[in-house]
mmCIF file as Biopython writes it, N, C-alpha, C and O atoms, coordinates in Angstrom:
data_model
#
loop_
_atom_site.group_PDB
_atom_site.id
_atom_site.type_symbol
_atom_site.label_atom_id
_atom_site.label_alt_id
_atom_site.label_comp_id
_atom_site.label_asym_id
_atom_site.label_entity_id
_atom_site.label_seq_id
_atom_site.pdbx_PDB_ins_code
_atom_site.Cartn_x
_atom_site.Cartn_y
_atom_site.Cartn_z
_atom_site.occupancy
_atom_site.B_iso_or_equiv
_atom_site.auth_seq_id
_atom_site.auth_asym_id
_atom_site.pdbx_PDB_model_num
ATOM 1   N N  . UNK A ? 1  ? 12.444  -11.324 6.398  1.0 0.0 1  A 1 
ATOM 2   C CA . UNK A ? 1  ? 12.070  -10.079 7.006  1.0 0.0 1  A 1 
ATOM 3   C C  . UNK A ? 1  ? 10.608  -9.793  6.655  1.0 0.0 1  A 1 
ATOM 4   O O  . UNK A ? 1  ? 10.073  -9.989  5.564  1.0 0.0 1  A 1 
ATOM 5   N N  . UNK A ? 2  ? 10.021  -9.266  7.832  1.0 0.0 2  A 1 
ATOM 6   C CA . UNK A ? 2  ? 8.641   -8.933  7.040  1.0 0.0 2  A 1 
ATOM 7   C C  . UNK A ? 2  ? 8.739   -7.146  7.541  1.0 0.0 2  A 1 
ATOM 8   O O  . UNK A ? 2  ? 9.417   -6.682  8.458  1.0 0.0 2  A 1 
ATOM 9   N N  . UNK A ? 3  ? 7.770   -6.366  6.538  1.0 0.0 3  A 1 
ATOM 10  C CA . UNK A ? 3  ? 7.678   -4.800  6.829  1.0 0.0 3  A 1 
ATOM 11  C C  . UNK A ? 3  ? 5.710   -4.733  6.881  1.0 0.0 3  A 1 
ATOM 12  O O  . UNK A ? 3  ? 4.739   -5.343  6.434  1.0 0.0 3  A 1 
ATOM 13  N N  . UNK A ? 4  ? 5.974   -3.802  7.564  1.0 0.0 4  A 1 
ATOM 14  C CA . UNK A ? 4  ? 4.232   -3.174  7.800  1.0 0.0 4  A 1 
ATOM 15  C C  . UNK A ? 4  ? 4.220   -2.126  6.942  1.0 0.0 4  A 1 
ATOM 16  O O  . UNK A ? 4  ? 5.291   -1.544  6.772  1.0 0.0 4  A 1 
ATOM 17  N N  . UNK A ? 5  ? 3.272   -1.756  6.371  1.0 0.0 5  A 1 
ATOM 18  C CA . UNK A ? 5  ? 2.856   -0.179  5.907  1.0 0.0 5  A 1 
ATOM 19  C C  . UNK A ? 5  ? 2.551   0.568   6.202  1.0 0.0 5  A 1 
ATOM 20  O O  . UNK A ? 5  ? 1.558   0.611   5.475  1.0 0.0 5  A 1 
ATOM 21  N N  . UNK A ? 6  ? 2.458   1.932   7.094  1.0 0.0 6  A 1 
ATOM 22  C CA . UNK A ? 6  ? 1.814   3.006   6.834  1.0 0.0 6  A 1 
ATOM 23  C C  . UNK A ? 6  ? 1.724   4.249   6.322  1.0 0.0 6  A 1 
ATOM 24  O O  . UNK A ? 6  ? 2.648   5.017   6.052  1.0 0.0 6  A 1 
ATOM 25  N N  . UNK A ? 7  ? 0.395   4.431   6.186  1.0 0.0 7  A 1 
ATOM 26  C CA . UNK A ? 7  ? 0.308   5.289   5.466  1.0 0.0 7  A 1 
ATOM 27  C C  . UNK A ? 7  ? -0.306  6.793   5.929  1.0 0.0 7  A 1 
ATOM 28  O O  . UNK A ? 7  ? -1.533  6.770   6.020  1.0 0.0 7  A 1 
ATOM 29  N N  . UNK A ? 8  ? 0.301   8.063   6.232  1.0 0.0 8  A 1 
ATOM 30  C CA . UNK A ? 8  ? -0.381  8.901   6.118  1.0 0.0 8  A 1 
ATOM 31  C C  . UNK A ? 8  ? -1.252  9.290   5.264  1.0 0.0 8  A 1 
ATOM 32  O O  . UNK A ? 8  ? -0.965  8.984   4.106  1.0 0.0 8  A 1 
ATOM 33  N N  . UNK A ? 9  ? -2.538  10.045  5.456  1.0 0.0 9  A 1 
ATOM 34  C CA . UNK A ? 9  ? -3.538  9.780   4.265  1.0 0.0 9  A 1 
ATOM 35  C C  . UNK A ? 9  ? -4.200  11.413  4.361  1.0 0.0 9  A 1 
ATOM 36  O O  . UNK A ? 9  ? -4.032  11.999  5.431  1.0 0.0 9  A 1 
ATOM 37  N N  . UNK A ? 10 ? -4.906  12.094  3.304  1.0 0.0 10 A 1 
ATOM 38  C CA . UNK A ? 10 ? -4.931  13.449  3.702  1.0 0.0 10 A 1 
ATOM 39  C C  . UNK A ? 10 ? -6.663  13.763  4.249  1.0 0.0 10 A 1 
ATOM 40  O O  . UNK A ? 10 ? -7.582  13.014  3.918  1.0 0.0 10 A 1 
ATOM 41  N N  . UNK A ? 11 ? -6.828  14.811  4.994  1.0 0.0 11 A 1 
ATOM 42  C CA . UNK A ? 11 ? -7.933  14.909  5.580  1.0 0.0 11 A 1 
ATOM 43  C C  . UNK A ? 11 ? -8.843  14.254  4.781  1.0 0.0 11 A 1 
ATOM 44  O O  . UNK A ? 11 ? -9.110  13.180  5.320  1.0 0.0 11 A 1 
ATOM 45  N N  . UNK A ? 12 ? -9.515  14.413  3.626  1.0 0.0 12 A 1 
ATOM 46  C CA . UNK A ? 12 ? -10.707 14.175  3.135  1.0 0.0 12 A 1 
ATOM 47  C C  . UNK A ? 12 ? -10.580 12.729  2.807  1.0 0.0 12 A 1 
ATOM 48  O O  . UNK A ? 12 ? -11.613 12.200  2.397  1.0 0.0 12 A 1 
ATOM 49  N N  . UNK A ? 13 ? -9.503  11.975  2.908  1.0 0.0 13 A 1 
ATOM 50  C CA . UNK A ? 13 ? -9.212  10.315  2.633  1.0 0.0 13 A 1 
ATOM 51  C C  . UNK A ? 13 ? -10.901 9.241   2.563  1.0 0.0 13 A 1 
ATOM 52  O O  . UNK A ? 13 ? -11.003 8.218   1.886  1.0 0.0 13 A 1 
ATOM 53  N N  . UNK A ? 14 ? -11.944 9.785   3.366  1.0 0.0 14 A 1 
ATOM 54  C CA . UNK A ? 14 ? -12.671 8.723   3.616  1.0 0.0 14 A 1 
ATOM 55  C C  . UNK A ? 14 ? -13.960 9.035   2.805  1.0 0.0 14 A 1 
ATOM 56  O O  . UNK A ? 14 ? -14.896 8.235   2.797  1.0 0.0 14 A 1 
ATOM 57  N N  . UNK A ? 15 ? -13.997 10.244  2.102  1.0 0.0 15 A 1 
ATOM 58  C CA . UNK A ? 15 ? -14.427 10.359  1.188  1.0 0.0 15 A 1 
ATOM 59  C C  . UNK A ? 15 ? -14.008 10.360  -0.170 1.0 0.0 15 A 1 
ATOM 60  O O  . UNK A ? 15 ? -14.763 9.892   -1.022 1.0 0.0 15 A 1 
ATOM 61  N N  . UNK A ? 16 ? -12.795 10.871  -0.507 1.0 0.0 16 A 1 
ATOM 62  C CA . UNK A ? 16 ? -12.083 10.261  -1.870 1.0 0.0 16 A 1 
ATOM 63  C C  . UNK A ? 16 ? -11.999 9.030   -1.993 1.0 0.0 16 A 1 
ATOM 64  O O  . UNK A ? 16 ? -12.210 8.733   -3.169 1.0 0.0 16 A 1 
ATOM 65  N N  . UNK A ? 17 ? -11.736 7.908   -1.188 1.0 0.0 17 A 1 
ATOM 66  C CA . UNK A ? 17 ? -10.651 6.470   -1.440 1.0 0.0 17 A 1 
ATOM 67  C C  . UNK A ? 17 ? -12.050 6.068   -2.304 1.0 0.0 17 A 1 
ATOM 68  O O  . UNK A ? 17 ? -11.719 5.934   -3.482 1.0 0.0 17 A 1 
ATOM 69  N N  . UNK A ? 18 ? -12.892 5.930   -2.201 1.0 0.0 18 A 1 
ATOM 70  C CA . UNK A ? 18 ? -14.020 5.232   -3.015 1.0 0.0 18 A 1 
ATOM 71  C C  . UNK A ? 18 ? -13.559 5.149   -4.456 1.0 0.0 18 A 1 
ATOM 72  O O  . UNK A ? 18 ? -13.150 4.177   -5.090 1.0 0.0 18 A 1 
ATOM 73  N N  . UNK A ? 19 ? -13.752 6.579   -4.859 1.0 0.0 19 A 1 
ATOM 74  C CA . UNK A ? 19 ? -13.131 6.232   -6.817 1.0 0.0 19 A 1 
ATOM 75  C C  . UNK A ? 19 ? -11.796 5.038   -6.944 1.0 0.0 19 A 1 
ATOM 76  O O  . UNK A ? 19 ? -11.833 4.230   -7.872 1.0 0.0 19 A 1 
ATOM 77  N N  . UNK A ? 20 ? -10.714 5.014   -6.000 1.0 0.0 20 A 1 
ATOM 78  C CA . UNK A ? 20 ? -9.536  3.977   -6.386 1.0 0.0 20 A 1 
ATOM 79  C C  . UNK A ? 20 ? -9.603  3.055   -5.730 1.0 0.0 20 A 1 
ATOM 80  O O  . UNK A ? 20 ? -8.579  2.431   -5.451 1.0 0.0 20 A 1 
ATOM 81  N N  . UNK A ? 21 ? -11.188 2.560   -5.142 1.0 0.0 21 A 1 
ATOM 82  C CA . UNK A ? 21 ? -10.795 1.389   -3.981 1.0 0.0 21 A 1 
ATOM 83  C C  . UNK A ? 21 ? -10.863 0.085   -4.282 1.0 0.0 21 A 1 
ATOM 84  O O  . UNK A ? 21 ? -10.350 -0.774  -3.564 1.0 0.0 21 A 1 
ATOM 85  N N  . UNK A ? 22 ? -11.547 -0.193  -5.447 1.0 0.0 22 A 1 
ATOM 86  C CA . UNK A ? 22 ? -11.427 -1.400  -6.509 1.0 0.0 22 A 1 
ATOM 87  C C  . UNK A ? 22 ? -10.064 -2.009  -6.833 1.0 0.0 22 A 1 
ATOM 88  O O  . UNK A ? 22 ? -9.668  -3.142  -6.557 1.0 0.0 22 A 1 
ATOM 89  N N  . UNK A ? 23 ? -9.258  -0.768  -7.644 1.0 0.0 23 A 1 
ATOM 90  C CA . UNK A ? 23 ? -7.840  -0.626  -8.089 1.0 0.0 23 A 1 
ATOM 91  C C  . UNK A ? 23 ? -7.035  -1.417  -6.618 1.0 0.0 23 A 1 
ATOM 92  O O  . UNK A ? 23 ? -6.503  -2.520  -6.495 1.0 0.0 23 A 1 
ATOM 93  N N  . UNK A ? 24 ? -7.195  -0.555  -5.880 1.0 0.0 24 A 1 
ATOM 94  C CA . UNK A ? 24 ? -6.342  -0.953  -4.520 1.0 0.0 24 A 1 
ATOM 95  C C  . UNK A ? 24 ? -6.742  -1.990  -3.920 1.0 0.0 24 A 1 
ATOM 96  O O  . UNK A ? 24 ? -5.947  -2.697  -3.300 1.0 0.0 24 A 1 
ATOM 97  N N  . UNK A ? 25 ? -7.961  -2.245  -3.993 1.0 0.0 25 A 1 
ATOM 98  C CA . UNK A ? 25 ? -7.978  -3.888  -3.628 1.0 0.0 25 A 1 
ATOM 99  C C  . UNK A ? 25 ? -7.703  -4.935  -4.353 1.0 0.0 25 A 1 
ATOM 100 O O  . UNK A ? 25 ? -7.522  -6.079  -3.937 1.0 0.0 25 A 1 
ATOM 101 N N  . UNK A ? 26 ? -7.656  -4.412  -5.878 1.0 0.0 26 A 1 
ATOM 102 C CA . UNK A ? 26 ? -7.228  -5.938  -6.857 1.0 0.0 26 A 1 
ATOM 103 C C  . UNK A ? 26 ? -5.311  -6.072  -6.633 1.0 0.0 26 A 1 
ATOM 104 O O  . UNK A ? 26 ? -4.623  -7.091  -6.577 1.0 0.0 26 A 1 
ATOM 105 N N  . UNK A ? 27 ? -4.853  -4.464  -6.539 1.0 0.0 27 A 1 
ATOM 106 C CA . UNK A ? 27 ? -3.452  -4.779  -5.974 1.0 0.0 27 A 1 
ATOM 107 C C  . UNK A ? 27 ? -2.986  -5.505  -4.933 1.0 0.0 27 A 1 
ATOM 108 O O  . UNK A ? 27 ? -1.958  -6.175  -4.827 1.0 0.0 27 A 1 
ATOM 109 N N  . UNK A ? 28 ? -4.064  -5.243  -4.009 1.0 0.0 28 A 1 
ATOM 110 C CA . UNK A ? 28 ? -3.969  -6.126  -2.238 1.0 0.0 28 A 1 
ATOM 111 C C  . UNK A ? 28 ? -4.132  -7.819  -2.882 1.0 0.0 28 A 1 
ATOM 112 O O  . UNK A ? 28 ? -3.517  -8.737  -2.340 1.0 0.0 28 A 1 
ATOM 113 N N  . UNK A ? 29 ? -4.698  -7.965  -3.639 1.0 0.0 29 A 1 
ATOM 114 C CA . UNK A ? 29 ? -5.408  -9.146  -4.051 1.0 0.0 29 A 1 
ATOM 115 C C  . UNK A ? 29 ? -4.151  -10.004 -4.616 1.0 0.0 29 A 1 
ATOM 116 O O  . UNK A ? 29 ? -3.825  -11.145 -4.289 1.0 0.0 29 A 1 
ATOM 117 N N  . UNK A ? 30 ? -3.553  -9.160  -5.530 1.0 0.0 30 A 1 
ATOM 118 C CA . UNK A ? 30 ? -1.651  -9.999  -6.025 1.0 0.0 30 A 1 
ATOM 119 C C  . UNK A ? 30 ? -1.351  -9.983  -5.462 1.0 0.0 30 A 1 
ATOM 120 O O  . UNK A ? 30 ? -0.888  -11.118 -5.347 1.0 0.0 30 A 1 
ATOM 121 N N  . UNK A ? 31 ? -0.968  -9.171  -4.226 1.0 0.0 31 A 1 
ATOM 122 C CA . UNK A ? 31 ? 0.349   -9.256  -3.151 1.0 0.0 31 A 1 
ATOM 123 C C  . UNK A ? 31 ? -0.233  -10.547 -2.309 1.0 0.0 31 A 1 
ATOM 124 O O  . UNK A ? 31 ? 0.661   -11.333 -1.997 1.0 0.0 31 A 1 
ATOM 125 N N  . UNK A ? 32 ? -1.571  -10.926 -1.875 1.0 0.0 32 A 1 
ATOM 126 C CA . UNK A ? 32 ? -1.861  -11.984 -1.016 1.0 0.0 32 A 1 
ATOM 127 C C  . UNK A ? 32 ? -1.667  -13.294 -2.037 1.0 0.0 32 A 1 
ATOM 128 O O  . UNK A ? 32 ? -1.338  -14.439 -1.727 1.0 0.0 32 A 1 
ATOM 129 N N  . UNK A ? 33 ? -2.004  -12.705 -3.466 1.0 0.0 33 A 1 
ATOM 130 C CA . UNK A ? 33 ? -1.842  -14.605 -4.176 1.0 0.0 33 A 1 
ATOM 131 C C  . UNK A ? 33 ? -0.652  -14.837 -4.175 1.0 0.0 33 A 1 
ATOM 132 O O  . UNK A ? 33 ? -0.460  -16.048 -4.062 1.0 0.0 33 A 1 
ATOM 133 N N  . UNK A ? 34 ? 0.843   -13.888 -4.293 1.0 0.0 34 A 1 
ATOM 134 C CA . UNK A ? 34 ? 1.866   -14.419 -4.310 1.0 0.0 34 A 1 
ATOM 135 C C  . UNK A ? 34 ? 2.504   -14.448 -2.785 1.0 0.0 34 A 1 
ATOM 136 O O  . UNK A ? 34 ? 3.730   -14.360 -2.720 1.0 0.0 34 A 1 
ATOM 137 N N  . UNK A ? 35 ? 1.799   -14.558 -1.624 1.0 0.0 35 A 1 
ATOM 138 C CA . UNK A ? 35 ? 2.364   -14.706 -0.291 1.0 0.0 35 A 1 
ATOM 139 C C  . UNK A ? 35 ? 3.144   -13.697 0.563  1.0 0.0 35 A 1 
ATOM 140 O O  . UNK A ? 35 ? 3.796   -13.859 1.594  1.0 0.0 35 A 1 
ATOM 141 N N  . UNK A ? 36 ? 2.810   -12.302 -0.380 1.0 0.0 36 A 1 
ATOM 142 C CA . UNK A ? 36 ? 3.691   -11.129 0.391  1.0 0.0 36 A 1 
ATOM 143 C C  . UNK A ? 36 ? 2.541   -10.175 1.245  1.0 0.0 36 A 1 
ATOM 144 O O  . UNK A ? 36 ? 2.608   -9.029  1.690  1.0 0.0 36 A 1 
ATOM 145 N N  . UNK A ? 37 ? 1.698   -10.978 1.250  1.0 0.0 37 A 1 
ATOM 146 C CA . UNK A ? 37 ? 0.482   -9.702  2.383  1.0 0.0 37 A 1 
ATOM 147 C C  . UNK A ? 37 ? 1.017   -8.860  3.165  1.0 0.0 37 A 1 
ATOM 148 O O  . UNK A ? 37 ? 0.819   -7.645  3.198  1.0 0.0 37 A 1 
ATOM 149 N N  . UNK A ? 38 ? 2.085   -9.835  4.167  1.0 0.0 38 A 1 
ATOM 150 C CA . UNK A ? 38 ? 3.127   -9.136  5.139  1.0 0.0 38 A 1 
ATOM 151 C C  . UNK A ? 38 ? 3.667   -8.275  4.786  1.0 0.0 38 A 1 
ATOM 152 O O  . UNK A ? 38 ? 3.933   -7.334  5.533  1.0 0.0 38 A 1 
ATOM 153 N N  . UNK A ? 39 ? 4.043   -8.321  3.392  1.0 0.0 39 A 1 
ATOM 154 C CA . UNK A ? 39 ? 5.370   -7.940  2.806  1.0 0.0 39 A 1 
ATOM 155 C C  . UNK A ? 39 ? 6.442   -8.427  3.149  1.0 0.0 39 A 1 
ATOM 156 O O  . UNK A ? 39 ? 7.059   -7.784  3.998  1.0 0.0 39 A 1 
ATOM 157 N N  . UNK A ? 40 ? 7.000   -9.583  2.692  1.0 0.0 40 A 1 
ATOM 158 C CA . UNK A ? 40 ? 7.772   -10.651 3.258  1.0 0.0 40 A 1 
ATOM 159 C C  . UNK A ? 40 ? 9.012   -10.396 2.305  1.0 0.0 40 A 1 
ATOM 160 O O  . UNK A ? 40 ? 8.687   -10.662 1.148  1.0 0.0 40 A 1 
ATOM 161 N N  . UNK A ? 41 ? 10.188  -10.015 2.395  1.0 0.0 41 A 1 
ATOM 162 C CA . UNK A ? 41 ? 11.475  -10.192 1.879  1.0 0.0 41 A 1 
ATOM 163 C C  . UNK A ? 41 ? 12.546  -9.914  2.266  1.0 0.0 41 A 1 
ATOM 164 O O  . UNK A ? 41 ? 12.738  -9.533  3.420  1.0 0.0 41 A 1 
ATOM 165 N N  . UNK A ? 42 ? 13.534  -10.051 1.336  1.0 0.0 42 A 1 
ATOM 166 C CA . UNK A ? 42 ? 14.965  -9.588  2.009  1.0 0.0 42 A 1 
ATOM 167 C C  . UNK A ? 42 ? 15.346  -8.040  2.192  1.0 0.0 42 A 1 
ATOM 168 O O  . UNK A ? 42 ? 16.504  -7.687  2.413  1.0 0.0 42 A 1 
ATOM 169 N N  . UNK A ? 43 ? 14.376  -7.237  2.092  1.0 0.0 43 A 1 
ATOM 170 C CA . UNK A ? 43 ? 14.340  -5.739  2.422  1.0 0.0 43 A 1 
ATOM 171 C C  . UNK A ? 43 ? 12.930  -5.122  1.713  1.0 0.0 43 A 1 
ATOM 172 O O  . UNK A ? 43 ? 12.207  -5.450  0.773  1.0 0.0 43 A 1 
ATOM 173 N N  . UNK A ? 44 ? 12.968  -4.002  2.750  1.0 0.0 44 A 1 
ATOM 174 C CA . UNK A ? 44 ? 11.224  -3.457  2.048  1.0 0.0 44 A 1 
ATOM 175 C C  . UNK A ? 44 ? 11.244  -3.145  0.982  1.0 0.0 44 A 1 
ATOM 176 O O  . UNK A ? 44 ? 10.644  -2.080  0.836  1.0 0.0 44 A 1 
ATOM 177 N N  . UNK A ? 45 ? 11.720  -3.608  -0.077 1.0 0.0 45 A 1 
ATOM 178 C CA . UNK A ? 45 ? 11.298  -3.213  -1.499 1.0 0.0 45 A 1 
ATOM 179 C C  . UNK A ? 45 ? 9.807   -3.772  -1.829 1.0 0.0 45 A 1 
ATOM 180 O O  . UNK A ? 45 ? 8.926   -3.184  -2.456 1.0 0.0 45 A 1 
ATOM 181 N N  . UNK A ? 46 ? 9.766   -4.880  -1.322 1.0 0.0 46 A 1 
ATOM 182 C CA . UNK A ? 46 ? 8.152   -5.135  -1.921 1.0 0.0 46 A 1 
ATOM 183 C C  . UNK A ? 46 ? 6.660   -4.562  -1.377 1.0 0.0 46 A 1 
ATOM 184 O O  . UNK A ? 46 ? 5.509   -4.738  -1.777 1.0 0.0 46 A 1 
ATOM 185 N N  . UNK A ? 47 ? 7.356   -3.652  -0.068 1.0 0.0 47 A 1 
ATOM 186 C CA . UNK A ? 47 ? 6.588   -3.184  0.508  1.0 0.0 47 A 1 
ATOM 187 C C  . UNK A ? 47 ? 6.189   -2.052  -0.158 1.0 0.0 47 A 1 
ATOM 188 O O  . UNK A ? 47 ? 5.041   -1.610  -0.169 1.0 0.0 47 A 1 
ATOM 189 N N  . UNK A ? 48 ? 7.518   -1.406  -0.929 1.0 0.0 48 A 1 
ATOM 190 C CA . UNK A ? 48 ? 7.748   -0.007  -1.424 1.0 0.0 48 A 1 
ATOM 191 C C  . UNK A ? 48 ? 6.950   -0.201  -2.535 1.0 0.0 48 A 1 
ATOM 192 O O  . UNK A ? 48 ? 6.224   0.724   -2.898 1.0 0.0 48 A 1 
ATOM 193 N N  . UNK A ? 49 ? 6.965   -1.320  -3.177 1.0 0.0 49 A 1 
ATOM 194 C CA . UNK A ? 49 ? 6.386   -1.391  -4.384 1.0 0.0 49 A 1 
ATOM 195 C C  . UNK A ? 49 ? 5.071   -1.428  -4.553 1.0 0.0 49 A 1 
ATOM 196 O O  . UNK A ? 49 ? 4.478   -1.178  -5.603 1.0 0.0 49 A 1 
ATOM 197 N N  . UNK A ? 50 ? 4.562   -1.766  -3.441 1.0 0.0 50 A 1 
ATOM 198 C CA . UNK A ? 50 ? 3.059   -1.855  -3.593 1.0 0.0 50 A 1 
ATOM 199 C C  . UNK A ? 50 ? 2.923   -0.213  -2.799 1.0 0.0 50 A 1 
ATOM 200 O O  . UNK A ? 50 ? 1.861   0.233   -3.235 1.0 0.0 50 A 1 
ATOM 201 N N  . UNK A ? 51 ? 3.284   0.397   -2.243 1.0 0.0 51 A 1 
ATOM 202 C CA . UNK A ? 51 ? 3.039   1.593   -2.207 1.0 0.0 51 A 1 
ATOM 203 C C  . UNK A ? 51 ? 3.385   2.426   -3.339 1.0 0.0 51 A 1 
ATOM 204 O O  . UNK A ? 51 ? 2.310   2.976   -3.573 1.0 0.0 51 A 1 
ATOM 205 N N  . UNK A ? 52 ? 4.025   2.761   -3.989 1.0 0.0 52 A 1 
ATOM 206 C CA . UNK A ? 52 ? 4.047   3.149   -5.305 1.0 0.0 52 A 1 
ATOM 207 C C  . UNK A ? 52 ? 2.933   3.264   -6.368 1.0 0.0 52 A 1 
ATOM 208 O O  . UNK A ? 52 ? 2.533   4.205   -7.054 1.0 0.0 52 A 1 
ATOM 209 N N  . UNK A ? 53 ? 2.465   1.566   -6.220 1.0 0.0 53 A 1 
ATOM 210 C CA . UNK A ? 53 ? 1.633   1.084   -6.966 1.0 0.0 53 A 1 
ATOM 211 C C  . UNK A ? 53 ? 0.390   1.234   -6.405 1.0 0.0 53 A 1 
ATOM 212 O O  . UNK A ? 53 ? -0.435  1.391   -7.305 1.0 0.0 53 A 1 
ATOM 213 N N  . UNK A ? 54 ? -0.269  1.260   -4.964 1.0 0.0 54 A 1 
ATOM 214 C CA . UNK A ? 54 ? -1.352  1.652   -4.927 1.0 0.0 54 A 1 
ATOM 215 C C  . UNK A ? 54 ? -2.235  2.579   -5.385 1.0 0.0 54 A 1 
ATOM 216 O O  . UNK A ? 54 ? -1.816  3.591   -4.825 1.0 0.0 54 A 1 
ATOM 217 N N  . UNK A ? 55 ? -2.997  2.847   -5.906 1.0 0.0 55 A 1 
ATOM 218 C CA . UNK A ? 55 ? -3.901  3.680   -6.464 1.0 0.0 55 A 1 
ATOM 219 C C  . UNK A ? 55 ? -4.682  5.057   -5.518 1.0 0.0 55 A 1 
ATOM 220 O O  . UNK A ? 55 ? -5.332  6.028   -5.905 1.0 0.0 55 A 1 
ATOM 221 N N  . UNK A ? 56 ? -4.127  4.448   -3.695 1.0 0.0 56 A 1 
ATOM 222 C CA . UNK A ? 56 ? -4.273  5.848   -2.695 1.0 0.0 56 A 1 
ATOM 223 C C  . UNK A ? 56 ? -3.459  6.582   -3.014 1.0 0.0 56 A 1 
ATOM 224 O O  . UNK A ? 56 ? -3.680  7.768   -3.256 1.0 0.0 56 A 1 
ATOM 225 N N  . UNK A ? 57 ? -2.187  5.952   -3.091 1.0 0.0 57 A 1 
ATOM 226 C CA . UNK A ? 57 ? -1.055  7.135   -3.671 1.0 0.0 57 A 1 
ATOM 227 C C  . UNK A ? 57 ? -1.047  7.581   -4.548 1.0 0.0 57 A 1 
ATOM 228 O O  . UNK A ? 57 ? -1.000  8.810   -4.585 1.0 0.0 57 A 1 
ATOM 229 N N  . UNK A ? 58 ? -1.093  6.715   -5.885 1.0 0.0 58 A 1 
ATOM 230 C CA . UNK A ? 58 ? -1.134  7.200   -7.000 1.0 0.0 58 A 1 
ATOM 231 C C  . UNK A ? 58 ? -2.076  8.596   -7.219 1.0 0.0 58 A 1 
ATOM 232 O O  . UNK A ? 58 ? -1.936  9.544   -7.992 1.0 0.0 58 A 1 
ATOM 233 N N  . UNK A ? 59 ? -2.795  8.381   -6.495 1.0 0.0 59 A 1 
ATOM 234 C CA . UNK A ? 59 ? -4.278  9.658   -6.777 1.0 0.0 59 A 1 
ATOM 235 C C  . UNK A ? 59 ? -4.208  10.199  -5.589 1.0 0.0 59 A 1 
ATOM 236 O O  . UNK A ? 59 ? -5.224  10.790  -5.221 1.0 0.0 59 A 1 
ATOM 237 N N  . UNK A ? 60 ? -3.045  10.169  -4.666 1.0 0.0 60 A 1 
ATOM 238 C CA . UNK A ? 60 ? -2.672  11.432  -3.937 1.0 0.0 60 A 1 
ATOM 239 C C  . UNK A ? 60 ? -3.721  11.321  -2.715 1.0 0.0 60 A 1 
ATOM 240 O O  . UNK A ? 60 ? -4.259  12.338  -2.275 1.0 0.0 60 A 1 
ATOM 241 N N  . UNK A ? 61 ? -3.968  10.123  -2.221 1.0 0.0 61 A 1 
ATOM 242 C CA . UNK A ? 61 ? -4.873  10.384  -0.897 1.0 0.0 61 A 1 
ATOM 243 C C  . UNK A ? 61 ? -3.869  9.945   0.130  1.0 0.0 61 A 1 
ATOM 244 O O  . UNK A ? 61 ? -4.006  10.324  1.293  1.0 0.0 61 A 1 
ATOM 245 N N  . UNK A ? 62 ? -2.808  9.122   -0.243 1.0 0.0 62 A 1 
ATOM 246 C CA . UNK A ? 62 ? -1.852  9.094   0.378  1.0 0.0 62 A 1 
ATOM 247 C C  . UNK A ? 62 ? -0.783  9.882   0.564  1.0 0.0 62 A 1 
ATOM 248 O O  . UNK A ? 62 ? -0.134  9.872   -0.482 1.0 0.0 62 A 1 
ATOM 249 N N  . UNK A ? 63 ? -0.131  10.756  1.612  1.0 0.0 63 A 1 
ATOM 250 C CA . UNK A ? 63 ? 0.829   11.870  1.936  1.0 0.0 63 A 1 
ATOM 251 C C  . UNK A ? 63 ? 2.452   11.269  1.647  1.0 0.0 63 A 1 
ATOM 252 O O  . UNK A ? 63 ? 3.200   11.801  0.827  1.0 0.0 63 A 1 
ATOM 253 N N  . UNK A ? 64 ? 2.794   10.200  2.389  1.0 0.0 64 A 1 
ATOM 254 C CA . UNK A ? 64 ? 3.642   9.384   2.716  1.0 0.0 64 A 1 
ATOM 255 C C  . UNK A ? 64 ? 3.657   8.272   3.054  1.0 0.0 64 A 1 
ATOM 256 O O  . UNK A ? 64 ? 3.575   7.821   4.196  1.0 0.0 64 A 1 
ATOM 257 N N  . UNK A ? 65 ? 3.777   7.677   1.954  1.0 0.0 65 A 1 
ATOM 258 C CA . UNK A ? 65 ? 3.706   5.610   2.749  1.0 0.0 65 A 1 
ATOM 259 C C  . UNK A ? 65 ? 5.021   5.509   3.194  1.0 0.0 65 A 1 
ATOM 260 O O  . UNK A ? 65 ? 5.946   6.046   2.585  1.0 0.0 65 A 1 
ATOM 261 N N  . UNK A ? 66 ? 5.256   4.481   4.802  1.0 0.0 66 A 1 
ATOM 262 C CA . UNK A ? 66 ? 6.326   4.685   5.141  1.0 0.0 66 A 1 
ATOM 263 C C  . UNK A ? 66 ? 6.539   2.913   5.510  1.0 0.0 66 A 1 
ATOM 264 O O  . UNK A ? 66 ? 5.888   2.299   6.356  1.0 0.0 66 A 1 
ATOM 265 N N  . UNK A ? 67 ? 7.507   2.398   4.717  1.0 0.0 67 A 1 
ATOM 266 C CA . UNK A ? 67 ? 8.020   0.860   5.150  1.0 0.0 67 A 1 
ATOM 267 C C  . UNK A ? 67 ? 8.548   0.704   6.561  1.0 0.0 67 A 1 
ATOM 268 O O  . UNK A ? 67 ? 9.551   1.351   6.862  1.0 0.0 67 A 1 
ATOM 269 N N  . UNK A ? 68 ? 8.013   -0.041  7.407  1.0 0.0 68 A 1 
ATOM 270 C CA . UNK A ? 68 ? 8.850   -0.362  8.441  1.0 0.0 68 A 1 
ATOM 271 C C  . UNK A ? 68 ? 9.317   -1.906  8.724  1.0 0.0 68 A 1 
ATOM 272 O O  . UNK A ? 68 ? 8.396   -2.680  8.460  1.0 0.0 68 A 1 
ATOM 273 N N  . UNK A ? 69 ? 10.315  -2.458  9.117  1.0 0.0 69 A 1 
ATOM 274 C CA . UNK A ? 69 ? 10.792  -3.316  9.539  1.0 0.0 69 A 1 
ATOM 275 C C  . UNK A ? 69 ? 10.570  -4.116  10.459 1.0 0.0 69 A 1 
ATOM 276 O O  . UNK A ? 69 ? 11.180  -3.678  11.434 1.0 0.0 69 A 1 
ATOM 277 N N  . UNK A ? 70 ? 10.049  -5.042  10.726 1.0 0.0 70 A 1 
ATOM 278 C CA . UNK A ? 70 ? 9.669   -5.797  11.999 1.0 0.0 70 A 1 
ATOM 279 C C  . UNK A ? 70 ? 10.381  -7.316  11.845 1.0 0.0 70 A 1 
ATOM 280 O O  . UNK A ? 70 ? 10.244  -8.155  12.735 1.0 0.0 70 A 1 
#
């Protein structure tokens, strides 16, 4: 199964993401060395997990990350 991400993000998003965008790209950076870019598994948990773990969310520029199924 693979899932997409999105993410609602809050008005000022394109001026905050700068302070966590390092963070969130070294996370993007594991998910591509271990082959889940897609988010590739037997249910969106790994999708969930890197939303959790992103550093947009974490610091609240993200509203709602939402896993979808494709």
């Amino acid at each position: 199964m693979h899932c997409l991400l999105f993410y609602d993000v809050v008005a000022d998003f394109a001026d905050r993401r700068k302070a966590p965008r390092a963070d969130h790209l070294a996370l993007a950076h594991q998910v591509v060395d271990r082959g889940e870019l897609l988010f590739r598994g037997d249910s969106p948990a790994i999708a969930e997990a890197f939303a959790n773990a992103d550093p947009h969310v974490t610091n609240g520029l993200v509203t709602r990350p939402l896993p979808v199924r494709r």
